[in-house]
C-alpha positions as CSV (number, residue, x, y, z in Angstrom):
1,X,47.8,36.3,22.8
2,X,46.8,32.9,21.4
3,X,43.6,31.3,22.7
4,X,42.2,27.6,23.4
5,X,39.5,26.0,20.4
6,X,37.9,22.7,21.8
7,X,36.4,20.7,19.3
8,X,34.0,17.2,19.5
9,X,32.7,15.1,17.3
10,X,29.9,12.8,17.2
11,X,27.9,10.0,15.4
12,X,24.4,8.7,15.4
13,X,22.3,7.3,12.9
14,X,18.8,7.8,11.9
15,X,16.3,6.9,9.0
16,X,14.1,8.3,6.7
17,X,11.9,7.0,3.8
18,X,12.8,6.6,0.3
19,X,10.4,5.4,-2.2
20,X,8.6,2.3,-0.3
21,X,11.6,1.6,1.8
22,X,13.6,2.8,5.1
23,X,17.0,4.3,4.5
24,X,19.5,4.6,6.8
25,X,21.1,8.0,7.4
26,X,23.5,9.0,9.6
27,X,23.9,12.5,11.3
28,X,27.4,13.7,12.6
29,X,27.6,16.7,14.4
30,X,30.9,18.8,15.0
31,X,31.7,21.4,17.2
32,X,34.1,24.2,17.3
33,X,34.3,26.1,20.5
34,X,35.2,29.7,21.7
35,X,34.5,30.9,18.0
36,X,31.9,33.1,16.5
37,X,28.5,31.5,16.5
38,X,27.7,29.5,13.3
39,X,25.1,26.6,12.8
40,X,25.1,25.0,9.4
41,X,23.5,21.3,8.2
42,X,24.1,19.9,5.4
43,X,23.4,16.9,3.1
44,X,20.9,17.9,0.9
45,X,18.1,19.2,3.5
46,X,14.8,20.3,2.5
47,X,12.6,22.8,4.8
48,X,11.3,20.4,7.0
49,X,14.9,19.0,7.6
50,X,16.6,22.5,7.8
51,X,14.1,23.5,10.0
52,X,15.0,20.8,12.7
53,X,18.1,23.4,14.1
54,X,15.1,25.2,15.3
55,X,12.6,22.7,16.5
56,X,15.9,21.2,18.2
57,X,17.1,24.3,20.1
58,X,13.6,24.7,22.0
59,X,13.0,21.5,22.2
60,X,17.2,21.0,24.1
61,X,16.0,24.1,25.9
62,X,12.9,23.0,27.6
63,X,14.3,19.8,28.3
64,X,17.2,21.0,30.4
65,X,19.6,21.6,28.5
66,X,21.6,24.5,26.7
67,X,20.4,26.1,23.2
68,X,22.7,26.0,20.6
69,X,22.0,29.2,19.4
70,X,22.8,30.7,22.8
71,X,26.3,29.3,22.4
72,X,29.6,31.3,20.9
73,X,30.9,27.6,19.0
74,X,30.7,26.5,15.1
75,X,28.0,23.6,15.0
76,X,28.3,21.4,11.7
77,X,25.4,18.7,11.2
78,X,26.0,16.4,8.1
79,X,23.5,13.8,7.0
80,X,25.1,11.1,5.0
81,X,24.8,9.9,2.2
82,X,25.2,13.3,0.6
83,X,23.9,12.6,-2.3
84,X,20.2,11.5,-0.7
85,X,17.5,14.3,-0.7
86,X,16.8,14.4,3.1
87,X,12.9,14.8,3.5
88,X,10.1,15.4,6.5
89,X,10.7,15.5,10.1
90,X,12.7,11.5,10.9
91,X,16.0,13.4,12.3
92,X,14.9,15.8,15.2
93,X,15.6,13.3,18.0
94,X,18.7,12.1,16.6
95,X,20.6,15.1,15.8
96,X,19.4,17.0,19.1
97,X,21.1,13.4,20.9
98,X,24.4,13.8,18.6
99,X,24.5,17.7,19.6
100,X,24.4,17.0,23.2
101,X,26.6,14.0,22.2
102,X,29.4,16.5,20.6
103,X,29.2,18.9,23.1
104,X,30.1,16.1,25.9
105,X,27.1,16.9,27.9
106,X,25.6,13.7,28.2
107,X,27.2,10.2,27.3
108,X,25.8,7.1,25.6
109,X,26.6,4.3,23.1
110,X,25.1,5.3,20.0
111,X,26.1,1.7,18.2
112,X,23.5,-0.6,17.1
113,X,20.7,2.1,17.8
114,X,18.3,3.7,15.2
115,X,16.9,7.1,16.8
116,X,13.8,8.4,14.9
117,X,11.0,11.5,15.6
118,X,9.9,14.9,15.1
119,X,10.7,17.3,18.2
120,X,8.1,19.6,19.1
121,X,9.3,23.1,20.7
122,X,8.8,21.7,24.7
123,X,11.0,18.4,23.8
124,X,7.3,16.1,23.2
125,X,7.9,13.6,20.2
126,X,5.5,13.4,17.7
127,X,4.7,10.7,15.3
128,X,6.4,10.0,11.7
129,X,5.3,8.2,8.4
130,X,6.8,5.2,7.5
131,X,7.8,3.8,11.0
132,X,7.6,-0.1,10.0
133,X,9.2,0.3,6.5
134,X,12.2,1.9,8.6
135,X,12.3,-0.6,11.4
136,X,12.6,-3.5,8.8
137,X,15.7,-1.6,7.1
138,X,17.0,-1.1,10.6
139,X,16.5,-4.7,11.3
140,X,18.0,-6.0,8.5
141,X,21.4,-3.9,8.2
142,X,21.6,-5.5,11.9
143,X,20.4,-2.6,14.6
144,X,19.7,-4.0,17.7
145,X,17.0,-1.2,18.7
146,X,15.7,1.8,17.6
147,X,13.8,4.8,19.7
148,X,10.8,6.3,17.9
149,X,7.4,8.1,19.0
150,X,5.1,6.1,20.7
151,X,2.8,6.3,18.6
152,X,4.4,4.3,16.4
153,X,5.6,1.9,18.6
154,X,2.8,-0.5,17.8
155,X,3.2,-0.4,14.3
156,X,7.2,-0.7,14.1
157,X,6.1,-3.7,17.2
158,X,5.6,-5.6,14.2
159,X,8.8,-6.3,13.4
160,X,10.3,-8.9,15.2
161,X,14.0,-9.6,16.3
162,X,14.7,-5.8,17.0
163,X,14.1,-3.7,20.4
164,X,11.3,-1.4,20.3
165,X,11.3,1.8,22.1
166,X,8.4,4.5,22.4
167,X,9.2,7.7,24.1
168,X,6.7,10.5,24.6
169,X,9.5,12.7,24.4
170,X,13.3,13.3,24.3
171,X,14.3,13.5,28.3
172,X,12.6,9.9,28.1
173,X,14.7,8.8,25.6
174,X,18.2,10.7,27.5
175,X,17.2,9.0,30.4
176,X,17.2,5.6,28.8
177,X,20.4,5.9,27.0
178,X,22.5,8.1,29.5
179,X,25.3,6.0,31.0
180,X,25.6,7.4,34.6
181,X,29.5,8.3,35.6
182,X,31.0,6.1,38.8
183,X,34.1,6.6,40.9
184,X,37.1,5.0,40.7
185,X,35.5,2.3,43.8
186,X,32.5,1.5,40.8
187,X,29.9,3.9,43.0
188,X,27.5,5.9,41.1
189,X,27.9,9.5,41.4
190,X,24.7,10.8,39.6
191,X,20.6,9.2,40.5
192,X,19.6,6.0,38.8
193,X,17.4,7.1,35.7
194,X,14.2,5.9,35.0
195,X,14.6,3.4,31.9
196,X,11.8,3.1,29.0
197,X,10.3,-0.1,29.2
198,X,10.5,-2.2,25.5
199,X,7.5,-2.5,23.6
200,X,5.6,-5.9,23.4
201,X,5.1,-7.3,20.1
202,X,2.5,-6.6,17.8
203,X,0.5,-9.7,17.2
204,X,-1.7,-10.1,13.8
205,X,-5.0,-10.7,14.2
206,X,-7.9,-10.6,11.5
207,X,-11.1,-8.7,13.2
208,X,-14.2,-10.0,12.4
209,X,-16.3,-7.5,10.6
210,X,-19.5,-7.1,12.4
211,X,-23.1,-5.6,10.3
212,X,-21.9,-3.9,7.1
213,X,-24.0,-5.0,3.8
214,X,-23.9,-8.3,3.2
215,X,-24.0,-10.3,-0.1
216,X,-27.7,-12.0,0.5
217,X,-28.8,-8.3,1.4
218,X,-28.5,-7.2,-2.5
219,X,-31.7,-8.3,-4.4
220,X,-31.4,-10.0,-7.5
221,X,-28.3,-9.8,-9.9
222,X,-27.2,-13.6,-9.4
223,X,-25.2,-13.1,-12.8
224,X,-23.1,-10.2,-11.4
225,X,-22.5,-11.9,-7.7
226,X,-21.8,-15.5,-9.6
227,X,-18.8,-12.9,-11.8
228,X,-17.9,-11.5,-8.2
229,X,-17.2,-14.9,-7.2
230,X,-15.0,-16.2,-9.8
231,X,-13.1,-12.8,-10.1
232,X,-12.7,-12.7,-6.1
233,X,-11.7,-16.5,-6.7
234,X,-8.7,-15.9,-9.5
235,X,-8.1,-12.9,-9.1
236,X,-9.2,-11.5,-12.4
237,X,-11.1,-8.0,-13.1
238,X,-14.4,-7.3,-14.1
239,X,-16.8,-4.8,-15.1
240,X,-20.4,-4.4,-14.5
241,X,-22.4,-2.5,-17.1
242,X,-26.3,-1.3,-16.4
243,X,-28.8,1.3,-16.0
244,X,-28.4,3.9,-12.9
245,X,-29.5,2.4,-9.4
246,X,-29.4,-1.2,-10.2
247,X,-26.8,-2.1,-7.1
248,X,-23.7,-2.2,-9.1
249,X,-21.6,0.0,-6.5
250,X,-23.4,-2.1,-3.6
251,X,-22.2,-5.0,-5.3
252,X,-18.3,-3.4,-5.7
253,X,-18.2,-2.5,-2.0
254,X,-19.2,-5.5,-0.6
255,X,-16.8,-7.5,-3.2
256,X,-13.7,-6.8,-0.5
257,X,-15.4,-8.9,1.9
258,X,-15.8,-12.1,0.0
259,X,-11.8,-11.4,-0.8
260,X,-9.7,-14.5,1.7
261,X,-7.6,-12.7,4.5
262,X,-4.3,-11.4,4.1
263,X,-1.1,-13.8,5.2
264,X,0.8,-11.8,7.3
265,X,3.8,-10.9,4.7
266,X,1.1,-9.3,2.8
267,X,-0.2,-7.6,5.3
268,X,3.2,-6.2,6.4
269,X,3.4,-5.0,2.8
270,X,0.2,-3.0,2.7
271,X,0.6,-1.7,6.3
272,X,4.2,-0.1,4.7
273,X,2.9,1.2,1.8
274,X,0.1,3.0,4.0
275,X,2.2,4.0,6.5
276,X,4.8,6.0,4.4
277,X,2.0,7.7,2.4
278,X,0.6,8.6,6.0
279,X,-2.8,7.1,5.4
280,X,-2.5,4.4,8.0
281,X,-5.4,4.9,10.6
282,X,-4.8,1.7,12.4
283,X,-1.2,0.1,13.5
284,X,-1.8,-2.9,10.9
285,X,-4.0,-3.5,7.9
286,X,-5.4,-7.0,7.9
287,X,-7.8,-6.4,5.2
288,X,-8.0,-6.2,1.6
289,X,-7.3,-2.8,0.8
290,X,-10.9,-0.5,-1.1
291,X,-9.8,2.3,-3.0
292,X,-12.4,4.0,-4.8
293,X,-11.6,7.2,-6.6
294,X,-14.0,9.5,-8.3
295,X,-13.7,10.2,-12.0
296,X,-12.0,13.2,-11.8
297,X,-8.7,12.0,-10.2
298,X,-5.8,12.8,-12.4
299,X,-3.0,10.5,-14.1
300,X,-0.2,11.3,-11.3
301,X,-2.9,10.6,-8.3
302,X,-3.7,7.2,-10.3
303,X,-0.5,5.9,-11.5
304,X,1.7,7.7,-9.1
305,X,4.7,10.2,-10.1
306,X,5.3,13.7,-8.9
307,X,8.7,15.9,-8.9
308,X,9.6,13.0,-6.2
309,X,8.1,9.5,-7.4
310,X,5.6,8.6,-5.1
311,X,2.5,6.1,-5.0
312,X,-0.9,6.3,-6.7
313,X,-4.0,4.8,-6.6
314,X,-2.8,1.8,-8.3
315,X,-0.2,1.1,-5.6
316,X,-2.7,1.7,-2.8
317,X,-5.0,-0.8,-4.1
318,X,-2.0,-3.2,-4.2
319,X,-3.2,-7.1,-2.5
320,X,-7.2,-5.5,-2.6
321,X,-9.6,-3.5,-4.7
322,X,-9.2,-0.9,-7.3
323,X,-12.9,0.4,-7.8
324,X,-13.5,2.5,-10.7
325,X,-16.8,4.1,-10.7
326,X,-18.5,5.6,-13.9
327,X,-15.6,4.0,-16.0
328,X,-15.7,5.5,-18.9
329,X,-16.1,9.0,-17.7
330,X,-12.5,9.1,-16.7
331,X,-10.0,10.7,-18.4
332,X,-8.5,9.3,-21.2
333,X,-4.7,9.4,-20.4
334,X,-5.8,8.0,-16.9
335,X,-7.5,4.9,-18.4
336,X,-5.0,4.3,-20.8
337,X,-2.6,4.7,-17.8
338,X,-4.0,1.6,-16.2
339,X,-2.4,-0.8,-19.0
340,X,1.0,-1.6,-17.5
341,X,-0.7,-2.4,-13.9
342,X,-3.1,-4.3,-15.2
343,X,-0.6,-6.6,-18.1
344,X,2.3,-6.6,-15.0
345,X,1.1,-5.8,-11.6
346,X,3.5,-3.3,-11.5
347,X,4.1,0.3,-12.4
348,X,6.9,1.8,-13.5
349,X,7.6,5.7,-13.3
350,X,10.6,7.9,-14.6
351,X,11.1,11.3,-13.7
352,X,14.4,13.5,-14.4
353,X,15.0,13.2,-10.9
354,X,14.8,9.0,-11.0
355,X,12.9,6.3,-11.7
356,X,11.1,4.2,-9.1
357,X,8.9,0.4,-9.5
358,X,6.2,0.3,-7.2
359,X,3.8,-2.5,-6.9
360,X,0.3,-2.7,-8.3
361,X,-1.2,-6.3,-8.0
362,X,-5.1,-5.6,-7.5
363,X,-8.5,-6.4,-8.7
364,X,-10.4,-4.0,-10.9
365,X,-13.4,-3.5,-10.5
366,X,-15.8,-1.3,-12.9
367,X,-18.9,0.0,-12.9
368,X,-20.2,1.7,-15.7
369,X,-23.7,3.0,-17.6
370,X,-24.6,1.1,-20.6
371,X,-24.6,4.4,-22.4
372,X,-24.8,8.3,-22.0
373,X,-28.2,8.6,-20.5
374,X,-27.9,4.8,-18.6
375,X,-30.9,3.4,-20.2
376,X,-30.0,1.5,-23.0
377,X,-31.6,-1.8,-22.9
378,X,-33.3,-0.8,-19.9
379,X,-37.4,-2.3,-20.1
380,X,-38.2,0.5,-17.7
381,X,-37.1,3.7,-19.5
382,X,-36.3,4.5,-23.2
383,X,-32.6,5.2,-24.2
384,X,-33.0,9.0,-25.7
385,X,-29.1,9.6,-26.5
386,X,-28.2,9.7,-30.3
387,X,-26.2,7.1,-32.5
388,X,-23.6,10.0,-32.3
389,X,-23.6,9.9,-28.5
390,X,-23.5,6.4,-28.6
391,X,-20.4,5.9,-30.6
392,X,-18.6,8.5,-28.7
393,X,-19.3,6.7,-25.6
394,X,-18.2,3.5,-26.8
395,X,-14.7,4.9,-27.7
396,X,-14.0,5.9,-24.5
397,X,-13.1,2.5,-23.7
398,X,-10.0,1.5,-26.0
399,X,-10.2,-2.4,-27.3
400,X,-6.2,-2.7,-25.2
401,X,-8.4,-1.9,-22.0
402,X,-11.4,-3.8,-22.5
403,X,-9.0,-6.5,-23.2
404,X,-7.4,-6.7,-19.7
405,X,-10.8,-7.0,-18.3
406,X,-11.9,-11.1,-18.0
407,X,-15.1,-10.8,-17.0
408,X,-18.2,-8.6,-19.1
409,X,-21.0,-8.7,-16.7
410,X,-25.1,-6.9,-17.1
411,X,-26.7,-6.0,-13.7
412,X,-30.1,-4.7,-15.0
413,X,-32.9,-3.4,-13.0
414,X,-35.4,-5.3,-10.3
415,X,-38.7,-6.3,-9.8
416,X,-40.5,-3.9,-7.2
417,X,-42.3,-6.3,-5.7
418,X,-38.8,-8.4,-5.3
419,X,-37.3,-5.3,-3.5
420,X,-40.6,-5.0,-1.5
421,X,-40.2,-7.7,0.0
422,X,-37.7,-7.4,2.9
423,X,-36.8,-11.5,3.0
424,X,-33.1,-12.1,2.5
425,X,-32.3,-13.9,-0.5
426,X,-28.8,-15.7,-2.4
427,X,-26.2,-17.0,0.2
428,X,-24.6,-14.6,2.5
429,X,-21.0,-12.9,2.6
430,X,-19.1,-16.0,4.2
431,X,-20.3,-18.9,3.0
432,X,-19.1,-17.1,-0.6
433,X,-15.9,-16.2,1.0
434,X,-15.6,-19.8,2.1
435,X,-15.7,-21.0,-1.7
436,X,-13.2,-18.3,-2.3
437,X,-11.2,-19.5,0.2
438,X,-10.6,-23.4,-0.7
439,X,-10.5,-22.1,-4.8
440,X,-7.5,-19.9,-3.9
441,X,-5.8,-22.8,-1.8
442,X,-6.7,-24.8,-4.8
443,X,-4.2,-22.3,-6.4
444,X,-1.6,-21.7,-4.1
445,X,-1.0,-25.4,-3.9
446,X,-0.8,-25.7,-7.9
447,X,1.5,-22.7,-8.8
448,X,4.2,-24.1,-5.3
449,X,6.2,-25.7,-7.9
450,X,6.3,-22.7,-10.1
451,X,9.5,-21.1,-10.6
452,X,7.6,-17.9,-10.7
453,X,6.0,-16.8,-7.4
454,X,2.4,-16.8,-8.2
455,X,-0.7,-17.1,-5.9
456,X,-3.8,-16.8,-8.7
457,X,-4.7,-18.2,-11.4
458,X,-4.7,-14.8,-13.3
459,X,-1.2,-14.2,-12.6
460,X,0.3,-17.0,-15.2
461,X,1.7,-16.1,-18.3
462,X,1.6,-18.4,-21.6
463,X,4.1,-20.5,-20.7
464,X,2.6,-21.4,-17.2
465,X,-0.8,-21.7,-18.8
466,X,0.3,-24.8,-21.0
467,X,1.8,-26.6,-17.9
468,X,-1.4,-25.6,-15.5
469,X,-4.1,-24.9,-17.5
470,X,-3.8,-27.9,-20.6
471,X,-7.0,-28.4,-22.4
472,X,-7.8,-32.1,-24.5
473,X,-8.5,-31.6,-27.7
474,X,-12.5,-31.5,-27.6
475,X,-12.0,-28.1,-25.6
476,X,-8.8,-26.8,-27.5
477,X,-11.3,-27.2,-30.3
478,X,-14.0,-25.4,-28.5
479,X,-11.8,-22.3,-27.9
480,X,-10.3,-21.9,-31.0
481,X,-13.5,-22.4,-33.3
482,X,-15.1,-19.9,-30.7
483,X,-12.4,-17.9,-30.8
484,X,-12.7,-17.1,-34.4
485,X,-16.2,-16.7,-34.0
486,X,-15.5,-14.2,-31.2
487,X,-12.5,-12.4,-32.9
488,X,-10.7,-13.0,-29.9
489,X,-7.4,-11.2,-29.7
490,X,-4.4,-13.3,-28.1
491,X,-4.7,-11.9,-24.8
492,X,-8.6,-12.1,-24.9
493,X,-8.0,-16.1,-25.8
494,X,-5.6,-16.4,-23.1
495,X,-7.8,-15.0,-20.4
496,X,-10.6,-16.9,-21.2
497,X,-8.0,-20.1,-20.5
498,X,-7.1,-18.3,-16.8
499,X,-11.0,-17.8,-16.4
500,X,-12.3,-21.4,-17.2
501,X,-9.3,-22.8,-14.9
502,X,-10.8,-20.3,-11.8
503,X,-14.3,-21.9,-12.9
504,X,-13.0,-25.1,-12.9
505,X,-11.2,-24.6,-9.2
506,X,-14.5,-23.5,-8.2
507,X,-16.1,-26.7,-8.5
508,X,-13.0,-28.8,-7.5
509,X,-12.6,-29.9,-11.0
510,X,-8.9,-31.0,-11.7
511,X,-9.2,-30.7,-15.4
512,X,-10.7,-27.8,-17.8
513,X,-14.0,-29.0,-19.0
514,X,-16.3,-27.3,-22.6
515,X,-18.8,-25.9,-19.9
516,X,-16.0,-24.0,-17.9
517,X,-14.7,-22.6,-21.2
518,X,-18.6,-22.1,-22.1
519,X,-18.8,-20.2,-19.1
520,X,-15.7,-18.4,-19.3
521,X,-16.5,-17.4,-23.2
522,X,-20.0,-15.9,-22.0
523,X,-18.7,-13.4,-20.0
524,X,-16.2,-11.4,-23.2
525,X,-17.4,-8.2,-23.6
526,X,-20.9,-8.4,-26.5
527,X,-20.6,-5.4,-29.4
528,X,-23.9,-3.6,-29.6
């Protein structure tokens, strides 16, 4: 006696991260009937992706609907490409819709629709990383909506030209999509559904920072804010050497606020790169990023890399502040690490399992003690470490390194009586940030007819310095006779060039004069 096998097939499509980027994947289900019970997915799962026939099954379940594990069919659940490691938690949503889909128990139009979210066991979505990097994908391969957690409906809200849904969880979502069945007169046979309402768009605003430490509230160490300045202003690194409790990490974290305010492309950028890391505590990040590990962080949580290349330090610091303090205490391989990042505002990382290019274009800044014991040179104190101590110290620091950094400057100790005092003194936060501001604009309106995109002066390379950086010969003189002098190395030479033309946009100056190039030399790093 023969018997009857139904079989249905289904298609929907989801996303997941990959790298920096969104990648869409898409998840058909097929089902056997009146067979012995078998549920297999495939397409490279990990755990968390395996695990989703689980989540799924209680989540279908509570909702209202059959398990599939209660069932006597053959499930198959493929997530294409094949050859793409499928990782975290995206597909829940989308392969409990193309089960229910296959087994003809609800009915929608999957076209055109991105369906993203973990499942928790009573059908509730909860929130994914990565949610605007995978609505920009979905937007640009030409999805008209997609259907994700509501959490993260602000944050993928940012993308314009595609249809935002947030659902608190998956009956929400089936009530949006299902298309109700009519009779042959056009009559609905089943209740009108509640419908999700879209999500309004996420607007970009820049909050005013209110209190926090402001410039004028650091005593003293003019040198070191007048550096701050012109690295804020052109983007170039710096380093603050002095003794123990002289403000130079004060000085570092207020730096970030004196930085101009992201353009919104940029601040798209960061918000990604945050968001697939899962370190994004706000919807959008409209400030310069401030990372500031401690000297013990390793060369993969630096540069980036793992089994899986994914994003270090480097990469979260990308459009803000990389803040190394005690510099030289850091491991050697780390420092030495920091070399491609800082040359090419990029990083480049290859694993056996691939290679990946993630973008590093940030400021360092370093703090550091002038030696072992933080005295040296310090009026206050005596310096007790030994010449031996003292050369091993200044090794740390390879000549490649010390190279990339532009500007050298001291912040030594304060008068009592000045920090006494309690009166506010030096200009405050803004009206620096003001400077930086029209300096940077400066900049931007220079390097528009570069072939190159560039936005600061420290980003041109030789070539770009002859055509926006020439010197007359009285200063070309200058350079090269201090040059010598110096024992400037090439790079060294160059980037006092990029530093004088930041000193120069500072004071509105449209050519590079000896004083800026005075200036600019002063702040090389002195042998002692």
């Amino acid at each position: 006696m023969g018997f009857y096998i139904f079989m249905s097939f289904s298609r929907i499509y989801s996303a997941q991260t990959n790298l920096l980027k969104g990648k869409i994947v898409t998840i058909e289900v097929d089902i056997t009937k009146k067979t012995l019970h078998s549920f297999t997915l495939v397409g490279l799962p990990d755990k968390a992706v395996d695990e989703s026939k689980d989540r799924m099954s209680s989540a279908l379940k509570n909702s209202g609907y059959n398990s599939p594990k209660n069932q006597n069919q053959k499930i198959v659940i493929s997530l294409s490409p094949a050859d793409l490691k499928k990782e975290g938690p995206y597909f829940d949503v989308a392969i409990a819709l193309a089960y229910l889909l296959s087994g003809e128990e609800i009915n929608f139009d999957s076209e055109g629709r991105i369906f993203l979210g973990e499942l928790s066991l009573n059908g509730e979505l909860r929130p994914i990383k990565g949610a605007l990097p995978l609505t920009q994908e979905a937007k640009r391969l030409g999805y008209k909506e997609i259907f994700l957690p509501i959490e993260n409906a602000e944050e993928a809200a940012l993308v314009e030209g595609i249809t935002i849904y947030g659902a608190k969880n998956l009956k929400e979502i089936i009530d949006h999509i299902y298309i109700i069945k009519k009779d042959k007169k056009g009559i609905p046979l089943e209740k009108e559904r509640v419908k999700l309402t879209p999500f309004p768009k996420t607007e970009i605003s820049h909050k005013n920072k209110i209190g926090g430490l402001d410039f004028s509230d650091i005593k003293g160490q003019e040198g070191a804010k007048r550096g701050l300045e012109i690295a804020a202003s052109g983007g170039h690194n710096i380093a603050m050497s002095g003794p123990p409790g002289t403000g130079k990490t004060m000085l570092a974290r207020v730096f970030s606020q004196i930085l101009p305010d992201l353009g919104k492309d940029d601040c798209l950028e960061i918000t990604g790169i945050h968001s697939v890391i899962g370190l994004l505590e706000d919807p959008l990040i409209t400030e310069p990023p401030f990372r500031a590990p401690h000297h013990t962080a390793s060369y993969v949580s630096m540069i980036g890399g793992g089994t899986n290349p994914k994003p270090g330090e480097v990469t979260l610091a990308h459009r803000g502040v990389l803040f190394l303090d005690e510099f030289p205490e850091f491991e050697k391989k780390v420092l030495e690490s920091l070399r491609q990042p800082l040359e090419d505002n990029i990083v480049s990382i290859s694993r056996a399992k691939g290679s990946a290019i993630f973008p590093s274009n940030f400021i360092l800044v370093a703090a550091m003690n002038p030696c072992p014991c933080g005295n040296k040179g310090n009026k206050q104190k005596a310096c007790i470490c030994k010449q031996m101590d003292l050369d091993r110290y200044k090794r740390k620091l390879s000549g490649p390194i010390m190279d990339r950094i532009d500007i050298w400057v001291t912040v030594g100790n304060v008068d009592y009586e000045k920090l006494s005092d309690g009166i506010q003194e030096g200009e405050k936060t803004n009206v620096i940030k003001e400077r930086v501001r029209k300096a940077r604009e400066i900049q931007i309106k220079r390097f528009k007819s570069s072939p190159r995109k560039i936005n600061t002066n420290s980003e041109m390379n030789v070539k770009e310095l002859a055509i926006y950086a020439p010197l007359d010969d009285e200063t070309k003189k200058l350079l090269n006779q201090s040059a010598e002098r110096l024992q400037l190395s090439a790079r060294a030479y160059h980037r006092t060039i990029k530093l004088a033309r930041t000193i120069a946009d500072l004071e509105g100056s449209e050519n590079i004069s000896q004083s800026h190039i005075l200036e600019a030399l002063q702040y090389r790093p002195r042998e002692s």
